[in-house]
N, C-alpha and C positions, 0 to 999 in steps of 0.2 A: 504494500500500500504506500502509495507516493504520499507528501506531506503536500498541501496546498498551497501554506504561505496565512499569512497571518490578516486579519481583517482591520483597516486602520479603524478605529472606534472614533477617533477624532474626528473621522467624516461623517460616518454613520450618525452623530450629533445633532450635526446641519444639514442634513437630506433624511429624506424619506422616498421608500422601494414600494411604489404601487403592486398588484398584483399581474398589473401586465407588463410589469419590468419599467413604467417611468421614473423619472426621477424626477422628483419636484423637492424645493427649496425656498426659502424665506426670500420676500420682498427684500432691498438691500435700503439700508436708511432707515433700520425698524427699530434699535435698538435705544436711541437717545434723541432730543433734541426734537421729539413730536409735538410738544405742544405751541409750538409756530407753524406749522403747517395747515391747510384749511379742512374742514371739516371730508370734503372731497378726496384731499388728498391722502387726509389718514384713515380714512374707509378702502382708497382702494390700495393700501399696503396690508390687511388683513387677508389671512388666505394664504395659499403657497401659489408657486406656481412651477411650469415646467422648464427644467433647467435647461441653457441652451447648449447646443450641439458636441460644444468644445467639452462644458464641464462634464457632459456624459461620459466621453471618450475617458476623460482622466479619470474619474468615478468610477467608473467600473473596472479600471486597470487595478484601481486601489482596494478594490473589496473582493474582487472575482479573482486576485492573485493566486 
């Protein structure tokens, strides 16, 4: 039995693995400094969304190792 390689947890923190394999991740700008932003603004930072194409690639290099 081959060894796989170890799963970074560090990533796995800040994403989440849909059941058909998306990755989806936090709005960027969510952390601090919300309450100057308008009502609009910080509605449509709740939610996740689908990460783009690039961080897939490296994500999954990092956890499917």
């Amino acid at each position: 039995m081959t060894h796989s390689g170890k799963t970074k947890k560090a990533l796995l923190k800040r994403i989440k693995i849909t059941a058909s394999g998306k990755i989806l991740k936090r709005h960027p700008g969510q952390n601090h400094f919300n309450a100057k932003d308008s009502g609009n603004r910080g509605r449509a930072k709740h939610g996740d969304i689908v990460a783009p194409k690039e961080l897939l690639d490296k994500s999954k290099a990092l956890i499917f190792n």
